[in-house]
C-alpha positions as a LaTeX table, in Angstrom:
\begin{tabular}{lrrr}
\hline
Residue & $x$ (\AA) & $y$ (\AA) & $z$ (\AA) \\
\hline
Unk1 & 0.05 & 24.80 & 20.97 \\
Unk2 & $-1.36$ & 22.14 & 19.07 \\
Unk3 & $-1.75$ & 19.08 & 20.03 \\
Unk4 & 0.43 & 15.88 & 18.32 \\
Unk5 & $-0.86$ & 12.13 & 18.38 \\
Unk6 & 1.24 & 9.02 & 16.74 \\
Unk7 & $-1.17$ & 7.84 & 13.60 \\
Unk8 & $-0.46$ & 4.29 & 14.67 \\
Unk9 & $-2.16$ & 4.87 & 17.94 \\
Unk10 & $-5.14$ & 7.25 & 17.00 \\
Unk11 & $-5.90$ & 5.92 & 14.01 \\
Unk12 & $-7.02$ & 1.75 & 14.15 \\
Unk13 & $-10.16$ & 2.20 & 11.98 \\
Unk14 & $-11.53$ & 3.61 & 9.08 \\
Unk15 & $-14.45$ & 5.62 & 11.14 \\
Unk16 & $-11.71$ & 7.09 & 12.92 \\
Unk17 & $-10.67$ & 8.57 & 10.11 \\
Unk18 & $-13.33$ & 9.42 & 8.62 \\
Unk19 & $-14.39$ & 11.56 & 11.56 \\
Unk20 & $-11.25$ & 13.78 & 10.92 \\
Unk21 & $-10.78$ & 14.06 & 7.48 \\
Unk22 & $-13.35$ & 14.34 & 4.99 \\
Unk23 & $-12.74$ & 10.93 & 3.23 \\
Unk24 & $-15.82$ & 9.42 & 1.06 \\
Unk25 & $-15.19$ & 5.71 & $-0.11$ \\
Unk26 & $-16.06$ & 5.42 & $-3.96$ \\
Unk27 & $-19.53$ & 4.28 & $-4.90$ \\
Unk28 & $-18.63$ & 2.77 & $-8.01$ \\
Unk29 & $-16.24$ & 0.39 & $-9.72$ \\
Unk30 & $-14.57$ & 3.00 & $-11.79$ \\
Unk31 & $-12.99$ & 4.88 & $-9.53$ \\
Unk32 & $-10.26$ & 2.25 & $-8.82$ \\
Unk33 & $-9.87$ & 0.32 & $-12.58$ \\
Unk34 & $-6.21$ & $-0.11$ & $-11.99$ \\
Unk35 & $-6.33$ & $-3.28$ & $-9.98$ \\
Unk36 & $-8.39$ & $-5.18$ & $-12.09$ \\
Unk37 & $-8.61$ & $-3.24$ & $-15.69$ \\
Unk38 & $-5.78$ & $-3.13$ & $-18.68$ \\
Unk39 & $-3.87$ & $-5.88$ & $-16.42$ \\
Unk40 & $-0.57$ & $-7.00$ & $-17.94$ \\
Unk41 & 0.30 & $-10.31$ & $-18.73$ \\
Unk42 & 3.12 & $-11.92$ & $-17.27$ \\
Unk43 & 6.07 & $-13.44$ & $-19.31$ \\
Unk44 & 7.01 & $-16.85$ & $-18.75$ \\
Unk45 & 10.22 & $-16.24$ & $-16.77$ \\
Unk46 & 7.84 & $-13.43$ & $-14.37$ \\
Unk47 & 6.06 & $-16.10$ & $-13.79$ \\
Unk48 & 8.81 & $-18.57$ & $-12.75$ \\
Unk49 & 10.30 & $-15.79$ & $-10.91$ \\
Unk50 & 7.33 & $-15.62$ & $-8.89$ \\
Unk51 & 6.90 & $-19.27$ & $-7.94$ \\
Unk52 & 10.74 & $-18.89$ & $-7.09$ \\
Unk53 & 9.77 & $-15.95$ & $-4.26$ \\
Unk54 & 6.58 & $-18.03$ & $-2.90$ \\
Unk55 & 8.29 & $-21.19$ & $-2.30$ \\
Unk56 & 11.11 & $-19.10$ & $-0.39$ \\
Unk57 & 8.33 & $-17.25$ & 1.38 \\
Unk58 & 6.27 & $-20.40$ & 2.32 \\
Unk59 & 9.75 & $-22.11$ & 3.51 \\
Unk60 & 10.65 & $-19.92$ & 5.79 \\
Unk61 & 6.51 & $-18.69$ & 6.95 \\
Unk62 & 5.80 & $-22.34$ & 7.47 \\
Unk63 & 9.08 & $-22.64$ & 10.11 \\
Unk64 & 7.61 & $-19.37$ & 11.91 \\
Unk65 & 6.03 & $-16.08$ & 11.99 \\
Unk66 & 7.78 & $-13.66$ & 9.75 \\
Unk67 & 9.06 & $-9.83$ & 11.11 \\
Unk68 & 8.40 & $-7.09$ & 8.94 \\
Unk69 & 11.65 & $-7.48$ & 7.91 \\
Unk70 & 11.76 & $-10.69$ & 6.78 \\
Unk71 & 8.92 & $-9.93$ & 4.61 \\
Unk72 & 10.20 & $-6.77$ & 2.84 \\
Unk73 & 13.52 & $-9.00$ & 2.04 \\
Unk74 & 11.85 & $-12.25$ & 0.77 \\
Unk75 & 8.25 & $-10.58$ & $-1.04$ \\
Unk76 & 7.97 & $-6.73$ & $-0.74$ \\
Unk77 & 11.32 & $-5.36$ & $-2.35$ \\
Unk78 & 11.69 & $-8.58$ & $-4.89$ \\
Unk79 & 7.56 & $-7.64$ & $-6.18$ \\
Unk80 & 8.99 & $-4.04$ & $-6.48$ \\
Unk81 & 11.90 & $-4.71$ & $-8.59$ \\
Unk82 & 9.97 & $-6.80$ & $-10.59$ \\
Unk83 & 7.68 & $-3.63$ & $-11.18$ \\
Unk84 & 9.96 & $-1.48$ & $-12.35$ \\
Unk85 & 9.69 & 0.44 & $-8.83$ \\
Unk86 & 13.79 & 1.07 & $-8.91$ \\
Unk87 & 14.31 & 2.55 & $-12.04$ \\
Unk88 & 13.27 & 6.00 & $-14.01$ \\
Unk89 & 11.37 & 7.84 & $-13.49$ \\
Unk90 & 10.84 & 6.33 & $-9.88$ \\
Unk91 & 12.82 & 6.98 & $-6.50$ \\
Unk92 & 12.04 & 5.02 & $-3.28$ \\
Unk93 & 12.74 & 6.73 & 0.46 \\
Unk94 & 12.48 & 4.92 & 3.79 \\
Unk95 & 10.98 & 5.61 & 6.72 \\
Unk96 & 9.95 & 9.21 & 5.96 \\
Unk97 & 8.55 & 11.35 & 8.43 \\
Unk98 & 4.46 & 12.35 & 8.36 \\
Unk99 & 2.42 & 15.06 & 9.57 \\
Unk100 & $-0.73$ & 15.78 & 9.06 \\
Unk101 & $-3.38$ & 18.53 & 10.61 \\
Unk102 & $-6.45$ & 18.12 & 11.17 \\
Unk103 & $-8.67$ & 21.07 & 10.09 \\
Unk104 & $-10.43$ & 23.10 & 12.32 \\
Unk105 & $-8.71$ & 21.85 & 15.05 \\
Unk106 & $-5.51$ & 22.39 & 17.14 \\
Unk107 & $-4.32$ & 18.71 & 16.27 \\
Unk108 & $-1.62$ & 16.58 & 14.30 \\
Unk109 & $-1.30$ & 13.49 & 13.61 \\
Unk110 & 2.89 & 12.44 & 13.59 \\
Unk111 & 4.44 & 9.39 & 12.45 \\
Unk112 & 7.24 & 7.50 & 10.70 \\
Unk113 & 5.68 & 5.19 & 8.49 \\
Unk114 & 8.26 & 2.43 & 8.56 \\
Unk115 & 8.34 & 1.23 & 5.00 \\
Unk116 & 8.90 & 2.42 & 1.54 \\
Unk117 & 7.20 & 5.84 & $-0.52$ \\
Unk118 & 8.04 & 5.94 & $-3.97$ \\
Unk119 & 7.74 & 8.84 & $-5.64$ \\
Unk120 & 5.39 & 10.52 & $-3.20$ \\
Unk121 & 2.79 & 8.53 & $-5.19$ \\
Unk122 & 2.53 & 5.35 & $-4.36$ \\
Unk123 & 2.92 & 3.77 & $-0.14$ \\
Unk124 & 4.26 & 0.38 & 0.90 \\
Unk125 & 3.31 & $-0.52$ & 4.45 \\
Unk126 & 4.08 & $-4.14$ & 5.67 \\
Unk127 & 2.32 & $-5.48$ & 9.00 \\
Unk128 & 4.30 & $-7.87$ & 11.39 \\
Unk129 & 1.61 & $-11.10$ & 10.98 \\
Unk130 & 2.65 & $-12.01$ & 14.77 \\
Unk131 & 1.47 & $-8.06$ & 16.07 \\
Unk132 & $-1.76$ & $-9.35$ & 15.21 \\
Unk133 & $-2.63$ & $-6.58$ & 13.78 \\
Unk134 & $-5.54$ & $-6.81$ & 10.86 \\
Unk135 & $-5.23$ & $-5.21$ & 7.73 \\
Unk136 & $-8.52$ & $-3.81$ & 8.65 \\
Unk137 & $-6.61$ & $-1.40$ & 11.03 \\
Unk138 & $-3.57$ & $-1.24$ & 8.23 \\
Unk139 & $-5.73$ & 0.56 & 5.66 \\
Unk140 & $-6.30$ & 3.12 & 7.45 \\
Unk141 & $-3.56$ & 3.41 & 8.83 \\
Unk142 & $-1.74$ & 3.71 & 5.04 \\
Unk143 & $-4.56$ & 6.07 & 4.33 \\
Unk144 & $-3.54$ & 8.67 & 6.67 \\
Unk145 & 0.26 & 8.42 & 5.97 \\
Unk146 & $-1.52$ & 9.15 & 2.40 \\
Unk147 & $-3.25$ & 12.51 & 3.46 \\
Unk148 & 0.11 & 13.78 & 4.30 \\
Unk149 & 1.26 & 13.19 & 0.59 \\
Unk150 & 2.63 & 17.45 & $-0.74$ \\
Unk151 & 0.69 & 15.92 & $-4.31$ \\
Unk152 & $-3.10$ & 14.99 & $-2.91$ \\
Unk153 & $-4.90$ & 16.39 & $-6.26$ \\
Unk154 & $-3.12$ & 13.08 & $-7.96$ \\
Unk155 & $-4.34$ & 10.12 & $-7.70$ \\
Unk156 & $-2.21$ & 8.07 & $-4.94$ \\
Unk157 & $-2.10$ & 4.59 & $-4.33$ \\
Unk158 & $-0.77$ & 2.50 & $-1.46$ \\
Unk159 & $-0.11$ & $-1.46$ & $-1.13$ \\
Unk160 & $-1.01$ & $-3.16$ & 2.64 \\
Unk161 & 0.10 & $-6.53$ & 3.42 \\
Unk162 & 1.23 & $-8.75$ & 6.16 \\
Unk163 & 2.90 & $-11.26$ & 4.09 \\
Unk164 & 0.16 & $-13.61$ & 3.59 \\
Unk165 & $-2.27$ & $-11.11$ & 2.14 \\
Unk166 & $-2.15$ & $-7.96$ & 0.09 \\
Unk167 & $-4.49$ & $-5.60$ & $-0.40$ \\
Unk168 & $-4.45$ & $-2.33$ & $-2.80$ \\
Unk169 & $-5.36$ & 1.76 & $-1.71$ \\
Unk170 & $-6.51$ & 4.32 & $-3.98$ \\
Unk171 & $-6.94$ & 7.91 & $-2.85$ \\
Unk172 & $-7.51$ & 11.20 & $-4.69$ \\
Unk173 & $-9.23$ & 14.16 & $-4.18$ \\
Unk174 & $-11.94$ & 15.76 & $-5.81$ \\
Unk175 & $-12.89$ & 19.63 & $-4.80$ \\
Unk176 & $-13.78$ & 19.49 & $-1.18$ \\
Unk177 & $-13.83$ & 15.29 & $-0.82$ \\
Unk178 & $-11.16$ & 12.86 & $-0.71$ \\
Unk179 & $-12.48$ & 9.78 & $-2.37$ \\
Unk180 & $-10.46$ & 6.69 & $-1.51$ \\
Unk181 & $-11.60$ & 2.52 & $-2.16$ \\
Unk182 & $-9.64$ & $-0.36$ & $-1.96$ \\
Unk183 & $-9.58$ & $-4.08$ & $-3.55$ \\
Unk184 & $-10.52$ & $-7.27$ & $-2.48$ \\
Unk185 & $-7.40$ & $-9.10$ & $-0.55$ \\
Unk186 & $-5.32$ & $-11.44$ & $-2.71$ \\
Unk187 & $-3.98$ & $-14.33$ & $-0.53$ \\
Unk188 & $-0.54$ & $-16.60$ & $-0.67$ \\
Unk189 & $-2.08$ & $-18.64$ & 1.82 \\
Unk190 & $-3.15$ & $-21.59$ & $-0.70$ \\
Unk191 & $-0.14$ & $-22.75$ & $-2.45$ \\
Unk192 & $-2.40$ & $-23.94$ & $-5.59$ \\
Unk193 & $-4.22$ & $-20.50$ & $-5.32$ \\
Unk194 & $-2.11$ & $-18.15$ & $-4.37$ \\
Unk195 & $-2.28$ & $-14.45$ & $-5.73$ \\
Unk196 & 1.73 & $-13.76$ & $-6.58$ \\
Unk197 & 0.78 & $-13.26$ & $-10.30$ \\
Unk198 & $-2.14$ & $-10.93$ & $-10.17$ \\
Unk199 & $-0.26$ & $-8.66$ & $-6.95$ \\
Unk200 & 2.62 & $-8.34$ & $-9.62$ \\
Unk201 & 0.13 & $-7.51$ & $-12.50$ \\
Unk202 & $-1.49$ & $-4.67$ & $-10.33$ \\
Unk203 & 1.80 & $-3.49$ & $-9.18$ \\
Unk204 & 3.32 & $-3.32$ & $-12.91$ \\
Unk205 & $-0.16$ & $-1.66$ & $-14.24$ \\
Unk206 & 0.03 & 0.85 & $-11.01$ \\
Unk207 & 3.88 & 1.41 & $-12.17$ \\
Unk208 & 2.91 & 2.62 & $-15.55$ \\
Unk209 & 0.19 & 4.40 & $-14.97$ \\
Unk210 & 2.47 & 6.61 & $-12.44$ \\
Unk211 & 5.20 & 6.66 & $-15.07$ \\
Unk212 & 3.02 & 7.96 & $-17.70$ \\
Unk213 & 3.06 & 11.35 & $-15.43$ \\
Unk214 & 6.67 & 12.09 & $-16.21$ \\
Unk215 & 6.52 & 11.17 & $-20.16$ \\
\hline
\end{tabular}
């Protein structure tokens, strides 16, 4: 009988995962384009949108530490509507089920990740800031709720964040590797710098290039 583990306890680094899956990170800049290639520009009302949603966010994040929750409802599903992520040819589920088994071995690895998949192409997993748990440990995390995807000869991506940063997942595989990489973090935590406009940019360029599929 095989053996079944929760991902969100076996799995807290990437050379965890790595060691049961045969995942490669990309050696060059090509393999991930979409988060900083072919960006789109932002009208002028995205853009005041945007500074709307931060202000809200940094009102209530500056009172406390935000749940999960909290930050689907004031950042995650506003940045998604924005994106196109609720209409054609996209459809978003909740806290679907994962399994995944390791080769070669008598194990699985279960879990419910507890945020949004949309489309089976494209993962959404938010981080509770006061769990204190890094995004470091979130990316892989997201990558193995990937591995489970029914579609893994496509490229996939998946979205990390914790409220005050974001960071973007690409996985796909190629014959007998899985090649995933990842971008640099994009931070709210600097009013005058923060990142709103470029995390909306990658999500809209993300959305299209998944929408192209179903033209």
């Amino acid at each position: 009988m095989p053996t079944i583990t929760s991902i969100s306890k076996r799995i807290i680094s990437l050379e965890q995962l790595t060691q049961k899956f045969p995942l490669v990170q990309a050696n060059n800049e090509q393999f991930f384009p979409e988060w900083t290639e072919n960006l789109p520009e932002l009208t002028a009302l995205e853009k005041q949108i945007l500074d709307k949603y931060y202000q809200r966010y940094r009102r209530h994040r500056d009172r406390a530490e935000l749940s999960e929750e909290t930050v689907k409802l004031l950042l995650v599903f506003p940045l998604l509507e924005l994106a196109g992520f609720y209409d054609e040819p996209f459809f978003v589920t909740a806290e679907a089920p994962v399994q995944i088994e390791i080769q070669d071995t008598h194990k699985i690895l279960k879990g419910r990740i507890d945020t949004l998949i949309i489309q089976q192409e494209i993962w959404i997993l938010i981080v509770e800031s006061k769990r204190s748990i890094a995004l470091t440990v979130a990316i892989p995390q997201c990558l193995a709720y990937m591995l489970g995807s029914p579609q893994p000869s496509q490229p996939l991506y998946g979205m990390v964040t914790d409220g005050d940063l974001f960071m973007f997942v690409k996985l796909m595989q190629e014959n007998t590797e899985i090649i995933y990489d990842f971008s640099e973090p994009f931070s709210l935590l600097v009013a005058r710098r923060h990142k709103l406009y470029q995390i909306l940019q990658i999500l809209k360029n993300i959305s299209g290039v998944i929408g192209d599929r179903f033209l």
